[in-house]
Legacy VTK file of the C-alpha trace (Angstrom):
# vtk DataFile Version 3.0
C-alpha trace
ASCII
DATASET POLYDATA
POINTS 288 float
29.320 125.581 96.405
26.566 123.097 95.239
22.924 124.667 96.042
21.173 122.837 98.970
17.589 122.755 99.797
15.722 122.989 103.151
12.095 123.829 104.468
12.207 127.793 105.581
12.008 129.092 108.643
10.539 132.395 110.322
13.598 134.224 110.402
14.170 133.681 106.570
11.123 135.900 106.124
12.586 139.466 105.621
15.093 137.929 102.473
12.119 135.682 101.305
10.113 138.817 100.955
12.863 140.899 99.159
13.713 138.474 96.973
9.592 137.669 95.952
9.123 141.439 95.694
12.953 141.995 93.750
11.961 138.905 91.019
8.591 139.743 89.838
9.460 143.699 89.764
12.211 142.727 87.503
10.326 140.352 85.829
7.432 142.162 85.328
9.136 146.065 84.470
11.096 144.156 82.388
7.780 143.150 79.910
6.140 146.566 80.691
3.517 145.231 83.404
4.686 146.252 86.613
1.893 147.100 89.151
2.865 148.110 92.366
-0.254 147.928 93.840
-0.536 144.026 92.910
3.017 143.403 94.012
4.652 145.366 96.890
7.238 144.769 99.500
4.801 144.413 102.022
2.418 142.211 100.546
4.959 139.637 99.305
6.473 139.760 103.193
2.914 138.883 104.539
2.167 136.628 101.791
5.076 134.303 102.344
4.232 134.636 106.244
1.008 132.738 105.825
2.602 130.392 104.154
5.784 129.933 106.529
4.507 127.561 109.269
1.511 126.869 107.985
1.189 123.128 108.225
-1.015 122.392 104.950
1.932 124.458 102.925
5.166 122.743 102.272
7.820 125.357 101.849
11.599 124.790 100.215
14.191 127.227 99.880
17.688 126.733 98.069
20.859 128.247 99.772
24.176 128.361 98.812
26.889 128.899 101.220
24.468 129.879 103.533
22.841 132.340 100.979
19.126 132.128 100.291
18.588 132.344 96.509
15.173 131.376 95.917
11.724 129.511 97.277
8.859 127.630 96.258
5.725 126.410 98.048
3.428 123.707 97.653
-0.468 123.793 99.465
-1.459 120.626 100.391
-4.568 121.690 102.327
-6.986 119.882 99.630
-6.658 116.788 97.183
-5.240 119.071 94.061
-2.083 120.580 94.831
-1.248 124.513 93.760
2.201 125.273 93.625
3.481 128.594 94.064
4.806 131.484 94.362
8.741 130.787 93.233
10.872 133.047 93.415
14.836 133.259 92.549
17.141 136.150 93.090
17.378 138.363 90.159
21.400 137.608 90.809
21.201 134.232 90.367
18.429 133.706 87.840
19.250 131.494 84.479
21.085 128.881 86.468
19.018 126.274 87.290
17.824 126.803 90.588
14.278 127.557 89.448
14.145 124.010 87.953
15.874 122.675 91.572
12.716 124.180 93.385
9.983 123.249 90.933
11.614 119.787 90.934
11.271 119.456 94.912
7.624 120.365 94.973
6.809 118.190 92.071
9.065 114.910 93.867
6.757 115.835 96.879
2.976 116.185 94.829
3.519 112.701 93.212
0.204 110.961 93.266
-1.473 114.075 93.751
-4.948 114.047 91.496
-4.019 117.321 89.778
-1.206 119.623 90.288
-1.863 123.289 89.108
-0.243 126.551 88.998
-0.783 130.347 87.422
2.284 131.031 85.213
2.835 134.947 83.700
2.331 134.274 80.095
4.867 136.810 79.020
7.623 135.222 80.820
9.102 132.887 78.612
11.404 131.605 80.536
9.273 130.141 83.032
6.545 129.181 80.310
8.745 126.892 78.730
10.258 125.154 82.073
6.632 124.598 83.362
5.740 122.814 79.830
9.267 120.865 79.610
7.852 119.573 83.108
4.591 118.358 82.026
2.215 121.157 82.566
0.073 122.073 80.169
-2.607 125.426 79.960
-5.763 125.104 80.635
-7.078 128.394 80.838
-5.900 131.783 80.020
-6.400 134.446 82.549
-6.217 138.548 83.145
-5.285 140.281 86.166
-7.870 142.770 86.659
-8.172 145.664 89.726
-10.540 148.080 91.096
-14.238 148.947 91.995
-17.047 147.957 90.301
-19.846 150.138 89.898
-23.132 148.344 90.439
-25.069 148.320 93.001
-25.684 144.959 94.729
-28.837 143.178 93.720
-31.127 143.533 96.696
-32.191 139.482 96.574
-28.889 138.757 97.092
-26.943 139.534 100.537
-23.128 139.719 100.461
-21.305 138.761 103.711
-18.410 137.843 105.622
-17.937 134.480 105.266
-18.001 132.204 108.645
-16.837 128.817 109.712
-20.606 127.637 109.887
-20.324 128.668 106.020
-17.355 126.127 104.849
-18.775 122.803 104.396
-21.465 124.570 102.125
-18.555 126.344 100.280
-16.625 123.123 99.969
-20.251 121.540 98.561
-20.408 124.579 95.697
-16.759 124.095 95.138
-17.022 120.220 94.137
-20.147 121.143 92.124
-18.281 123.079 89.665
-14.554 121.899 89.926
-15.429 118.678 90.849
-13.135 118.871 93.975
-13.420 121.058 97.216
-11.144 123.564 98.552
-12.084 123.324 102.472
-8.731 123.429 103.731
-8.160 126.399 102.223
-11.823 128.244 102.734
-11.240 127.090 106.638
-7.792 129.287 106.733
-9.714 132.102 105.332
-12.156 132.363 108.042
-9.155 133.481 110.493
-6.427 134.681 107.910
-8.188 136.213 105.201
-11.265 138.554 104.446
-13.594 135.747 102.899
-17.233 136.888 101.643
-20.523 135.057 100.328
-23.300 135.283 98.191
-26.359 134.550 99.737
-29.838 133.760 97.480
-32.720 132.226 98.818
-31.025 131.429 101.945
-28.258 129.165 99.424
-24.214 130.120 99.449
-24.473 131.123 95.466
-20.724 132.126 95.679
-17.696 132.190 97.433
-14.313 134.296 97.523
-11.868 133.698 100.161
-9.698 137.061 99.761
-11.779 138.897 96.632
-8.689 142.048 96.579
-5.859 139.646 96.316
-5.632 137.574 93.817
-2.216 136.349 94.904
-4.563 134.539 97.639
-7.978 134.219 97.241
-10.037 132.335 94.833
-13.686 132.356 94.119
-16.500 130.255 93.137
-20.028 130.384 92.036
-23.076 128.596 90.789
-23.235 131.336 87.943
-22.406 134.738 85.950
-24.737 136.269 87.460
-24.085 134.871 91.751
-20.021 135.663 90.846
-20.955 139.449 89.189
-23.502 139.757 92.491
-20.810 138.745 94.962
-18.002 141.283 93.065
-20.383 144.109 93.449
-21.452 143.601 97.039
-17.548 143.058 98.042
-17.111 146.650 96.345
-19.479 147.928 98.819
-18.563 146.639 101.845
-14.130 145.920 101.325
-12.232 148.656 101.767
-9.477 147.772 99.040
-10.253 147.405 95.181
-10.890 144.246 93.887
-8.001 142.475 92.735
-8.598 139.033 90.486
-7.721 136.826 87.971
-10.587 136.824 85.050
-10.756 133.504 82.680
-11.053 135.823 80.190
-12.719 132.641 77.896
-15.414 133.255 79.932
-16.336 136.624 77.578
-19.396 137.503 80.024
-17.600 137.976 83.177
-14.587 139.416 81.161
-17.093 142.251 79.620
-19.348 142.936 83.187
-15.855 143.421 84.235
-15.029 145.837 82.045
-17.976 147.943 81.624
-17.683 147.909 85.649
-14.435 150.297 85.340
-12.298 146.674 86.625
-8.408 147.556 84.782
-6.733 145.153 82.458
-3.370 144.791 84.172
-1.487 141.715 83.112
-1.834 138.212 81.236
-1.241 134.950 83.188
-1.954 131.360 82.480
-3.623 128.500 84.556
-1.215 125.353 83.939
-2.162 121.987 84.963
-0.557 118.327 85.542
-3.046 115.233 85.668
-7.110 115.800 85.861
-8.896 118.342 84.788
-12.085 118.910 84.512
-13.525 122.363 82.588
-15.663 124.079 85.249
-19.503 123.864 85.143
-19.794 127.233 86.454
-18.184 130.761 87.271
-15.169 130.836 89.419
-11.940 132.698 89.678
-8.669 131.290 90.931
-5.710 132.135 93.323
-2.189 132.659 92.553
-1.806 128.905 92.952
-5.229 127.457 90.763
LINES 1 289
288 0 1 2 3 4 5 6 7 8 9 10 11 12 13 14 15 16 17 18 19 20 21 22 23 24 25 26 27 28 29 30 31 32 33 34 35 36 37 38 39 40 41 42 43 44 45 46 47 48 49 50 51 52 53 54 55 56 57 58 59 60 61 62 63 64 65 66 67 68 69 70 71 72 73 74 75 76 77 78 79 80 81 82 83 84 85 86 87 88 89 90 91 92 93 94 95 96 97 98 99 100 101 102 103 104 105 106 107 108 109 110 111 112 113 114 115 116 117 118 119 120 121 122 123 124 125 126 127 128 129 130 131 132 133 134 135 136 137 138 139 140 141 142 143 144 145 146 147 148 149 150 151 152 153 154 155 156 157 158 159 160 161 162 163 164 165 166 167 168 169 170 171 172 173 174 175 176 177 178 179 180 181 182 183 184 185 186 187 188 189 190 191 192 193 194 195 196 197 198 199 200 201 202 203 204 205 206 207 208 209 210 211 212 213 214 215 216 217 218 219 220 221 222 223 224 225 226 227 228 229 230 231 232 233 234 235 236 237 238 239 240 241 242 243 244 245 246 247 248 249 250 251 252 253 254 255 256 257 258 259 260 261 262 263 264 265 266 267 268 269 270 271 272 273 274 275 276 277 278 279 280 281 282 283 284 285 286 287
């Protein structure tokens, strides 16, 4: 039967979450990186539930027969587009249908300004599709996980971040990307555990889900705002940190480390159209 494609729906949630969980497990035992506490059944369930319905995510899934063997989702909440995650059935990997799905998103980002997307730079496979499509690396990044060990700097407060906070977010955002992110910081408000980095009575930094890097980003004016607003979320969040490190950015890479933050896995930030290099310290998502 030829593979079809259609937008999901909640009920495909359970096998959407199986097969997310099933494809990087294999993919990532496989290469000798698994993590279960980055990737577990539950958190790839919720994580493709915020993105299921959520009208500033466009979501495609390829069937056959009436068999779901694979997703991918594009977030158009802001003017650069993040694709991601895709996912195919360990069954049916190696047959195309990872190319079908990246194909559907990319049909539906033309005339984006920038389409982005964080790539496991041990996987092959899915390196070498993602450059045969016209993305190239920008950045290479580290998975890293745990608490740091500082004490937060008393002339800076860390706090939940609030709806009042957003446009100011959005403001730092453009400052060193160039672009904003307010669609997504919005979401965070009421989906997510958001925090910021308060100096002077200035935002100084921003991370819209700082222990899960599959989705929350951060941003900040500097080294020194980002490595404040890690060590006051290790205070007050429950969870570890979980990130993804530029690890060309040697300072944060090393605070990192001499915090006690573990190496876990290698990924790369991939890009289509502009790019500009960051004037400033900032961490991305699972999607850019």
């Amino acid at each position: 039967m030829e593979v079809t494609l259609r937008q999901p729906i909640p009920s495909d949630l359970a096998t959407l979450g199986r097969i997310h969980y099933e494809a990087f497990r294999g993919i990532e035992e496989t290469h000798g990186f698994w993590n279960p506490s980055f990737i577990n059944p539950e958190a790839s369930t919720e994580g493709i539930r915020s993105m299921v319905g959520n009208p500033g995510i466009y979501g495609v899934v390829a069937e056959r027969d009436g068999q779901i063997l694979g997703s991918n989702f594009l977030d158009e909440r802001d003017p650069v587009r993040g694709i991601g995650p895709i996912t195919v059935d360990p069954k049916t990997q190696n047959h195309g249908v990872g190319r079908l799905l990246m194909k559907a998103v990319l049909d539906r980002s033309a005339g984006a300004v920038s389409v982005r997307l964080v790539q496991e730079s041990f996987h092959m496979r899915s390196l070498s599709l993602y450059t045969t499509l016209r993305f190239d690396v920008k950045e290479p990044l580290l998975v890293m996980g745990g608490k740091a060990r500082s004490e937060p700097l008393s002339e800076v407060v860390v706090r939940p971040l609030e709806l009042k906070d957003v446009e100011e977010c959005g403001a730092l955002c453009r400052r060193v990307h160039k672009f904003e992110r307010i669609g997504e910081v919005r979401d965070a408000v009421t989906a997510l555990k958001p925090f910021v980095a308060v100096r002077n009575r200035n935002i100084v930094a921003y991370a819209t889900e700082p222990t899960n890097a599959l989705v929350g980003h951060a941003v900040a004016a500097s080294n020194a705002d980002m490595k404040a607003l890690l060590a006051g979320v290790s205070r007050l969040a429950s969870e570890p940190l979980m990130i993804f490190v530029p690890i060309r950015n040697s300072e944060l890479f090393r605070w990192c480390l001499s915090e006690g933050l573990r190496s876990i896995s290698p990924m790369n930030l991939m890009s289509i159209g502009e790019y500009q290099e960051p004037r400033g310290s900032w961490l991305p998502s699972v999607i850019y």
